[in-house]
MDAnalysis code that builds the backbone (N, CA, C; Angstrom):
import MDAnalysis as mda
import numpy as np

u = mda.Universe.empty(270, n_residues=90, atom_resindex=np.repeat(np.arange(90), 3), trajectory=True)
u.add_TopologyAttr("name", ["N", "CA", "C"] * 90)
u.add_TopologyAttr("resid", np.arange(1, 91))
u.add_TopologyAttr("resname", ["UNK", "UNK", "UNK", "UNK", "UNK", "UNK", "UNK", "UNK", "UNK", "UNK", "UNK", "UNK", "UNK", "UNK", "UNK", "UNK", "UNK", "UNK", "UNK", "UNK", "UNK", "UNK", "UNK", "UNK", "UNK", "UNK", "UNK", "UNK", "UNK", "UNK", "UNK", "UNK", "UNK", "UNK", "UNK", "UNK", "UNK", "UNK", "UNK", "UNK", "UNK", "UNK", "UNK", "UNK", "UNK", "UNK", "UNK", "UNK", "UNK", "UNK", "UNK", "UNK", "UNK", "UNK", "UNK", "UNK", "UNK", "UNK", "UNK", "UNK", "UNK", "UNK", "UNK", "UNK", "UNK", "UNK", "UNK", "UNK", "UNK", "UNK", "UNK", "UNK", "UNK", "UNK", "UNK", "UNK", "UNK", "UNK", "UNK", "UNK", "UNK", "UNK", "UNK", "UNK", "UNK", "UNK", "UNK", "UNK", "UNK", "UNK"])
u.atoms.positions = np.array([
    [-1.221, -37.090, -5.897],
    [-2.025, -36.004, -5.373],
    [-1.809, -34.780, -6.264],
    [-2.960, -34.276, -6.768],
    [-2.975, -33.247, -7.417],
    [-3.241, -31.404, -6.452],
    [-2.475, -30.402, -6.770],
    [-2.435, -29.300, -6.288],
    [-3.663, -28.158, -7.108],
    [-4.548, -27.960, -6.641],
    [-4.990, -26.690, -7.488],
    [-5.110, -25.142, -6.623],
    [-4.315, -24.083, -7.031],
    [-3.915, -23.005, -6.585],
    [-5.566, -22.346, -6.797],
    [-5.824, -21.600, -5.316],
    [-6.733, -20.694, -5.105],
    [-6.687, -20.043, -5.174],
    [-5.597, -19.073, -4.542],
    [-5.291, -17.529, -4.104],
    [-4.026, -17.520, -3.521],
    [-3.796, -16.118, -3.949],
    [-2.894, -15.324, -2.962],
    [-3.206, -14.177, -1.919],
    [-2.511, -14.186, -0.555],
    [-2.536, -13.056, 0.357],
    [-1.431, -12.214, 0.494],
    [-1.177, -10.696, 0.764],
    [0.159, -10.300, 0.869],
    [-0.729, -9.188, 1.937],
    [0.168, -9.613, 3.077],
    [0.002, -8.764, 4.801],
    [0.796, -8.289, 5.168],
    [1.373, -6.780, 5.667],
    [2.853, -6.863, 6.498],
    [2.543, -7.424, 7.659],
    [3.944, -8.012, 8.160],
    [3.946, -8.590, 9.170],
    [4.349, -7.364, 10.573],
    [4.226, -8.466, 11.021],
    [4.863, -7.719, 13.020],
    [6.236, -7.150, 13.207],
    [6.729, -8.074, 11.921],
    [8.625, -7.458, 11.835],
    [9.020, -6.580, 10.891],
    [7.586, -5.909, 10.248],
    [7.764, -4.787, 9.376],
    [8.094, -5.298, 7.697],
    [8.215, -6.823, 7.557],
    [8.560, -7.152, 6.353],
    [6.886, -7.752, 5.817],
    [6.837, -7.637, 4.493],
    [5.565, -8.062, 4.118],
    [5.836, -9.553, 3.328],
    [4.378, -10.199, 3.931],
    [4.944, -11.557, 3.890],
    [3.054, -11.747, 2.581],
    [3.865, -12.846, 2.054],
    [2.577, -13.236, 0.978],
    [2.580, -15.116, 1.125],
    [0.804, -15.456, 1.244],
    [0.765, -16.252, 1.513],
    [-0.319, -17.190, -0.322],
    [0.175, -18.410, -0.331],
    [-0.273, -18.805, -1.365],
    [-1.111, -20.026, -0.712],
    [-2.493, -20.475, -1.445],
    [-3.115, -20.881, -0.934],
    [-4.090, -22.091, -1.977],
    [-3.629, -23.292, -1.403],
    [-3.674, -24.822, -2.738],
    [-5.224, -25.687, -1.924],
    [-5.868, -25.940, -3.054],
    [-6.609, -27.072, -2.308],
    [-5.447, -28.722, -3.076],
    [-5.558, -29.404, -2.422],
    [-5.393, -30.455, -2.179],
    [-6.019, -31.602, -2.847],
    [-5.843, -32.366, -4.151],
    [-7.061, -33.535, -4.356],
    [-6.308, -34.700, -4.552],
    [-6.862, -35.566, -3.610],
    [-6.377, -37.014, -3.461],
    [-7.589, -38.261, -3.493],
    [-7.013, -39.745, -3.282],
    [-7.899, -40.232, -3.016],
    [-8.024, -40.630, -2.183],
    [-9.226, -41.140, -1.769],
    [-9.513, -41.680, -0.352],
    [-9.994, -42.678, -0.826],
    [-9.760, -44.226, 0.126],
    [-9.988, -45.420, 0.262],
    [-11.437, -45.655, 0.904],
    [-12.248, -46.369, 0.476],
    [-13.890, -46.075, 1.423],
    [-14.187, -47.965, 1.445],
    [-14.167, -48.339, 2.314],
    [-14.514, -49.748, 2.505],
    [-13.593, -50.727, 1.523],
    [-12.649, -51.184, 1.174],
    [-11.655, -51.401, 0.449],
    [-11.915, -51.895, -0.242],
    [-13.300, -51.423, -1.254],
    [-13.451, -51.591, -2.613],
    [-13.971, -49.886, -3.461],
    [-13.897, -49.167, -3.244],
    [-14.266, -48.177, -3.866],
    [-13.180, -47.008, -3.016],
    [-12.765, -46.121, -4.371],
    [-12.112, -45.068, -3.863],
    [-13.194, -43.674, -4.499],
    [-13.235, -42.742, -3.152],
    [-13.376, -41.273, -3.957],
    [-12.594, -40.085, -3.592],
    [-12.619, -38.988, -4.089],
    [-11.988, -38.070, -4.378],
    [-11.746, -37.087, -2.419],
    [-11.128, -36.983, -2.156],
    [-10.480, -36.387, -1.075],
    [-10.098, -35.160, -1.509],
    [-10.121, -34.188, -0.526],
    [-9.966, -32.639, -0.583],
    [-8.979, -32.620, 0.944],
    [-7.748, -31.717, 0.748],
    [-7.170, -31.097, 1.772],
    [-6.675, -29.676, 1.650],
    [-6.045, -29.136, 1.987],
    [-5.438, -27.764, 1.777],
    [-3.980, -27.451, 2.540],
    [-3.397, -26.730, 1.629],
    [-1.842, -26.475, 1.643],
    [-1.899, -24.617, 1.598],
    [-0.645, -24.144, 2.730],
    [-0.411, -23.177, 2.279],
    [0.925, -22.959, 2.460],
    [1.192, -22.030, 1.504],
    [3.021, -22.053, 1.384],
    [3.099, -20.705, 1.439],
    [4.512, -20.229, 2.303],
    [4.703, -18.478, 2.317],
    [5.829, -18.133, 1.561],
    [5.709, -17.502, 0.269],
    [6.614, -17.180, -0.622],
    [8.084, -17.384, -0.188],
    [9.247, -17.913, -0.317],
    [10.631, -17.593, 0.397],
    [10.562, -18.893, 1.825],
    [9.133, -18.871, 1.916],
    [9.100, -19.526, 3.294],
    [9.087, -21.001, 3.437],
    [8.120, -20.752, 4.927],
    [7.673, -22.450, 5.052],
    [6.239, -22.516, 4.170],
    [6.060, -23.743, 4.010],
    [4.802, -24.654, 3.338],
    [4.094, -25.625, 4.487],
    [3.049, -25.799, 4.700],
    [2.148, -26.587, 5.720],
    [1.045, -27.182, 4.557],
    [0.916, -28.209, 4.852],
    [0.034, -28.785, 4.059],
    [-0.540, -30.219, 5.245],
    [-1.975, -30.104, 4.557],
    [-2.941, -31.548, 5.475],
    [-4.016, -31.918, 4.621],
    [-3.132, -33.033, 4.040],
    [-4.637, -33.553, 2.918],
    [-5.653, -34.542, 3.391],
    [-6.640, -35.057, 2.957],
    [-7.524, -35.903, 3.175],
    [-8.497, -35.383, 4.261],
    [-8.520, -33.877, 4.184],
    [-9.913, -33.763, 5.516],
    [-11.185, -33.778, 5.260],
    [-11.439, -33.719, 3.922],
    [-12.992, -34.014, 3.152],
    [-13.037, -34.766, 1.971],
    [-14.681, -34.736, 1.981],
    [-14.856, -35.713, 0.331],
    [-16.220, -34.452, -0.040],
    [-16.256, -33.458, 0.480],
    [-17.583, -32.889, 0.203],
    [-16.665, -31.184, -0.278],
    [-16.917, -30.571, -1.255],
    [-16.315, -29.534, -2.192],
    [-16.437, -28.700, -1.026],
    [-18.008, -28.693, -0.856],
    [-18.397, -27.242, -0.345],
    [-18.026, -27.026, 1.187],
    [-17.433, -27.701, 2.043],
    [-16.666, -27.889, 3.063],
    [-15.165, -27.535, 2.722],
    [-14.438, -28.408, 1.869],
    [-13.488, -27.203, 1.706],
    [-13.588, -26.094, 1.398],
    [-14.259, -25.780, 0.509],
    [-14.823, -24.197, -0.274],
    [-14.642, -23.230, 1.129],
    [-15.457, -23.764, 2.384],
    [-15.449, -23.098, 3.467],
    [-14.080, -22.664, 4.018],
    [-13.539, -23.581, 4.300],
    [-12.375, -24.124, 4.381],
    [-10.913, -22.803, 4.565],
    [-11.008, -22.620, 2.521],
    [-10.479, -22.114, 2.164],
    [-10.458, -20.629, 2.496],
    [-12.219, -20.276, 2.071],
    [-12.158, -19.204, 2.542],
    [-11.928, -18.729, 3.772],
    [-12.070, -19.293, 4.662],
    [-11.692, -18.922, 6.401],
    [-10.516, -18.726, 6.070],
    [-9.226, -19.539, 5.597],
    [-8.030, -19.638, 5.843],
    [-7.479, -18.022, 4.919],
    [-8.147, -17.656, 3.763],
    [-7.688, -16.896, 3.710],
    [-8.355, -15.492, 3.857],
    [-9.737, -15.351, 4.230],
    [-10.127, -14.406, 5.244],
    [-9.421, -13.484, 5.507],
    [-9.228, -14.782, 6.634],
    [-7.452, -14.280, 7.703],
    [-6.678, -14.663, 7.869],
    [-6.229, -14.207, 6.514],
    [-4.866, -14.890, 6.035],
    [-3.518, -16.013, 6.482],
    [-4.560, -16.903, 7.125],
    [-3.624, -17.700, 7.921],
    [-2.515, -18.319, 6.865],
    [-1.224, -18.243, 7.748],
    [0.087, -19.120, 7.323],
    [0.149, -20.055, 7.572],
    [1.681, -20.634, 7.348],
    [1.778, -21.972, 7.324],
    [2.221, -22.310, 8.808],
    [2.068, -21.489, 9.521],
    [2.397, -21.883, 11.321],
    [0.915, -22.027, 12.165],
    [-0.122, -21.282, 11.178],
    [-0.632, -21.102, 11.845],
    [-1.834, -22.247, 11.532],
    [-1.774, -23.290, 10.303],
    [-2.817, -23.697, 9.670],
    [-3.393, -24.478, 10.580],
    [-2.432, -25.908, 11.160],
    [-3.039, -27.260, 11.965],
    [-3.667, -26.475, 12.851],
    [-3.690, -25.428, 13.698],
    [-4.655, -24.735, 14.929],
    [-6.106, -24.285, 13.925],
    [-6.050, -23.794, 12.827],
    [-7.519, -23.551, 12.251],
    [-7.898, -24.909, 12.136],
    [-7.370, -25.651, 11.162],
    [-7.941, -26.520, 10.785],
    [-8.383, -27.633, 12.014],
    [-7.349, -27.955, 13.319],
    [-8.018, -28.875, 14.094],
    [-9.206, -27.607, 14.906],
    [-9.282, -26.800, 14.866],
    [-10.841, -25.933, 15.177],
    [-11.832, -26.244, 14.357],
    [-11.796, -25.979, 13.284],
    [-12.104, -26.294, 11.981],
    [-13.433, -27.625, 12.071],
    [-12.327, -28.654, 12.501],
    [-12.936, -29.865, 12.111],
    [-13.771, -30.106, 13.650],
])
């Protein structure tokens, strides 16, 4: 599985420390009738110092992650907060 870096976010937080969030799409493959593979898209985000959340394989279509991404970093979601966007998301 290959990582390609999108962006970065840097927010203060609630505890007065400012937290920066980094933000990966995801490319893997996906298995499609067990003779042909294509290209899979997921997304990872990791908080500098912090935790990392990552969930690959939720698309095969760019412009769905494209969406994706941008929601997540919009608003600047972390890595606690990702599986709640993303199972909305989907």
């Amino acid at each position: 599985m290959r990582e390609l870096f999108v962006g970065t976010r840097t927010v203060p937080g609630e505890d007065g420390q400012t937290h920066r969030f980094e933000y990966y799409v995801l490319i893997g493959q996906m298995e499609v009738a067990h003779r042909f593979a294509c290209e899979s898209y997921g997304v990872k985000v990791r908080e500098t110092g912090g935790e990392t959340a990552a969930i690959p394989d939720l698309t095969v279509d760019t412009r769905r992650i494209d969406a994706l991404l941008e929601l997540l970093t919009r608003n600047t979601v972390g890595p606690a907060g990702l599986r709640d966007v993303v199972d909305d998301w989907l």
